[in-house]
C-alpha positions in Angstrom: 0.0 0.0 0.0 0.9 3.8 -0.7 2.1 5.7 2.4 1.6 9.4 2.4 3.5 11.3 5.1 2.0 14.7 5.8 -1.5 15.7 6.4 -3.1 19.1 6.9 -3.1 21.8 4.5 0.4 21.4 3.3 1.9 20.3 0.1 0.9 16.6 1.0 -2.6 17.8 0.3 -1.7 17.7 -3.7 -0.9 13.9 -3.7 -4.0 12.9 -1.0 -5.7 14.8 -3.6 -4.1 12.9 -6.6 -4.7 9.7 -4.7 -8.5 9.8 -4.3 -8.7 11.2 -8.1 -7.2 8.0 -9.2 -8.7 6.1 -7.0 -6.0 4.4 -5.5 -5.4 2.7 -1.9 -3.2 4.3 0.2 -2.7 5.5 3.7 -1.9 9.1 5.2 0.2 9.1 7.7 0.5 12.5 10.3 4.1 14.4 10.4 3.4 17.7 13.0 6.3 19.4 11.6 5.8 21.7 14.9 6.9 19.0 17.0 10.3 19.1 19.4 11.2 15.7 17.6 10.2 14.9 14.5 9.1 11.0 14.2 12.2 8.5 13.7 10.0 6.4 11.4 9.6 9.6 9.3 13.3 10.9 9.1 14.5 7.8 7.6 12.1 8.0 4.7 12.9 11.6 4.3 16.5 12.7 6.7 15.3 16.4 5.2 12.9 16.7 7.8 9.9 17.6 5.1 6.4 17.0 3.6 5.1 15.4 1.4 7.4 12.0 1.4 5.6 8.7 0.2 6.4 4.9 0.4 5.4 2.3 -2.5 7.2 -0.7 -1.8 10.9 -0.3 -2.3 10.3 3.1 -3.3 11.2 6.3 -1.3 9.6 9.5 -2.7 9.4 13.7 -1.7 8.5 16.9 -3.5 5.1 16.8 -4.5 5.2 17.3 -8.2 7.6 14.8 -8.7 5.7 12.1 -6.2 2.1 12.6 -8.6 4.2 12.3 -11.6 5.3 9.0 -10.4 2.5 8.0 -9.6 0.6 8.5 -12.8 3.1 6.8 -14.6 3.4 3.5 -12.3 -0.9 3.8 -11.6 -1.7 5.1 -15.0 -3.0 5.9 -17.5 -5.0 8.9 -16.1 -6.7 11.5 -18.1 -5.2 13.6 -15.3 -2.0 13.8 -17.3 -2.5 14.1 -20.8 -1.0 12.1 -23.8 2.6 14.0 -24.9 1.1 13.7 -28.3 -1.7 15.9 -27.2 -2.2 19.5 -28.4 -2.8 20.2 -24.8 0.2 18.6 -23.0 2.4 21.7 -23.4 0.1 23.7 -20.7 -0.3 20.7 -18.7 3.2 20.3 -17.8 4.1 24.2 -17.7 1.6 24.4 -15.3 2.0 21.1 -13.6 5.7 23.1 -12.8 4.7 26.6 -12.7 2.2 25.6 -9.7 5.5 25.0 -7.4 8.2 26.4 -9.3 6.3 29.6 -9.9 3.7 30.0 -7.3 4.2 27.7 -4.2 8.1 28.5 -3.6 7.8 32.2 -3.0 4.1 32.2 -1.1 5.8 29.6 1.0 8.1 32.5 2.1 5.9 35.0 1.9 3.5 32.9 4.3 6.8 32.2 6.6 8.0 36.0 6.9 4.1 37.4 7.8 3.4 34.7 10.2 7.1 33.3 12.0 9.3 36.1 11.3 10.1 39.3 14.1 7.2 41.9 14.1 10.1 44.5 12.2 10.8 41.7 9.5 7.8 40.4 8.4 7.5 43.0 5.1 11.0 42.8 4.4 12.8 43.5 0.8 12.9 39.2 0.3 9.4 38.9 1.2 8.1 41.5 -0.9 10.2 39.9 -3.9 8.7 36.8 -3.5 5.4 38.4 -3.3 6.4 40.3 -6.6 7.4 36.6 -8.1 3.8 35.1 -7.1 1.6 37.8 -8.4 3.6 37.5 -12.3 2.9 34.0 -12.0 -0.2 34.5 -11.2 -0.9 36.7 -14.3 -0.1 33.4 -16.3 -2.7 31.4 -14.9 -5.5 34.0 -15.1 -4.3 34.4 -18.7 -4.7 31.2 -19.4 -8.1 30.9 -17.6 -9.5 33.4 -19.8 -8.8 31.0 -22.6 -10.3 27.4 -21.1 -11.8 26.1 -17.7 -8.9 24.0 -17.0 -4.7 25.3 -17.4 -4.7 22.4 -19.6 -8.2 23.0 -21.5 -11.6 21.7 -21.1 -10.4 18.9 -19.1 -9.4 18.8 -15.4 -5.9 17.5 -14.8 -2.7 17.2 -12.4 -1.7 20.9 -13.3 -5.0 21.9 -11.5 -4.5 20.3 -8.4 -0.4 21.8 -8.5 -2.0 25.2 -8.7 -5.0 24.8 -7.3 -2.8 24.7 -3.8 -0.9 27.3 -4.8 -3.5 29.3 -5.2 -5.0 28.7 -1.9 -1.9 30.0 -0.1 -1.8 32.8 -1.7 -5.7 33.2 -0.7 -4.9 33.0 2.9 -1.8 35.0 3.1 -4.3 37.8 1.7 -3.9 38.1 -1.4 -6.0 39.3 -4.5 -6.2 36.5 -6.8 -8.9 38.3 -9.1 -12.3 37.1 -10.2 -11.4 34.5 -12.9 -8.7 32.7 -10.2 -11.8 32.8 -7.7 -14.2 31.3 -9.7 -11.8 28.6 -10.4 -10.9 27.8 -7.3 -14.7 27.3 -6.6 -14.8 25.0 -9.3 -12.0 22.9 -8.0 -12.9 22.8 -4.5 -16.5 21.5 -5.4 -14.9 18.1 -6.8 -15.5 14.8 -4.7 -12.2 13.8 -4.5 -10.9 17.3 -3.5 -13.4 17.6 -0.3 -12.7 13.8 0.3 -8.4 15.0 0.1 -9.1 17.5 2.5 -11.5 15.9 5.0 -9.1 12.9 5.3 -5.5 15.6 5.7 -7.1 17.7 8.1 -8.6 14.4 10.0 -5.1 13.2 10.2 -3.6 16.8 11.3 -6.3 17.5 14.0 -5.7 14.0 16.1 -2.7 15.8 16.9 -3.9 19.0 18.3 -2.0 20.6 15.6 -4.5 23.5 13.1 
C-alpha cells in the first residue's frame, strides 16, 4: 500500500488529492512538523525533515510534483496527465511546474515572513520579492483561464491540483487573486475527490492537536 506522510493543508494535500482522483489505496500518515522531535520512522524516509514524502514498496519518494508524476506513470493511464502527443500537453506540464516552481516556492516565504518572522521583518525586501514573483505568476494562470476552464483546456488535470494549492496559499496570506482565479478555485474545490483529500488531511492533522 501507498504511504503518504504529511496531512493538513500542506503540500501533501496535492498527492491525498491525486490519490483519491485515481482512486488508488493508500494510507496518510500525520508528520506535525511543529513537533520538538520529528518521528524516527519519518526521518529515515525523508532525513530532510519535510512534507510530502511517500512509500510504494521499495520506493522512497518527496517533492510533491515529482511524487504525482510517479504515480501516474506507475498507476496510469490517467486522463489527469494528458497524452505528450496531445495538443494540450504543453500547458499541462508548464503548469504542472509553474504551480511550485512559480507560485508555491515564494508564497511559501511570503506565508513564513508574515506569520514566523520578528514583528520589524515580516515586510521585508525578500518577502516583498517573493510576493512580486507570485503575483507575475499568477498573471499566467489568469491568462490562461480566460482561454479554457482548465490550465490544460476543457479537461481537469494534475496541473489543476499543482496550482489549485498554490493558489489557496496565496488566498490565505491575503492576497488578491482576481475574479477569474476565484471562480476557479470554486470549481476545483467542489470536486469529490478534492473535499474527500481534505477531510481525510485535516482528519489526520487535527488528532494531533496541531491546526
Amino acid at each position: 500500500m501507498i504511504t503518504v506522510w504529511g496531512g493538513g493543508l500542506s503540500r501533501s494535500l496535492r498527492v491525498v488529492w491525486l490519490l483519491e482522483e485515481m482512486g488508488l489505496t493508500y494510507q496518510l500518515r500525520n508528520v506535525d512538523l511543529l513537533a520538538d522531535r520529528l518521528d524516527p520512522a519519518f526521518l529515515a524516509v525523508n532525513p530532510g525533515g519535510f512534507i510530502p514524502a511517500i512509500e510504494d514498496g521499495d520506493v522512497t519518494m518527496v517533492e510533491s510534483v515529482a511524487i504525482m508524476e510517479y504515480l501516474m506513470a506507475r498507476y496510469g493511464p490517467t486522463a489527469l496527465a494528458p497524452d505528450s502527443r496531445d495538443p494540450d500537453f504543453p500547458a499541462y506540464k508548464q503548469f504542472l511546474h509553474l504551480g511550485e516552481a512559480g507560485l508555491g516556492v515564494p508564497i511559501y516565504f511570503v506565508v513564513g515572513a508574515r506569520n514566523f518572522a520578528p514583528e520589524a521583518e515580516r515586510n521585508n525586501w525578500s518577502a516583498g520579492q517573493a510576493l512580486e514573483v507570485y503575483e507575475s505568476r499568477l498573471g499566467l494562470v489568469t491568462r490562461q483561464l480566460a482561454r479554457s476552464p482548465y490550465l490544460a483546456g476543457e479537461t481537469f488535470t494534475a496541473a489543476d491540483i499543482s496550482v489549485t494549492y498554490a493558489l489557496r496559499s496565496g488566498k490565505r496570506c491575503g492576497v488578491d487573486l482576481g475574479e477569474a482565479a476565484e471562480a476557479y478555485l470554486d470549481r476545483n474545490f467542489d470536486r469529490d475527490a478534492y473535499k474527500r483529500a481534505l477531510e481525510r488531511s485535516q482528519a489526520v492533522s487535527f488528532s494531533t492537536g496541531r491546526r
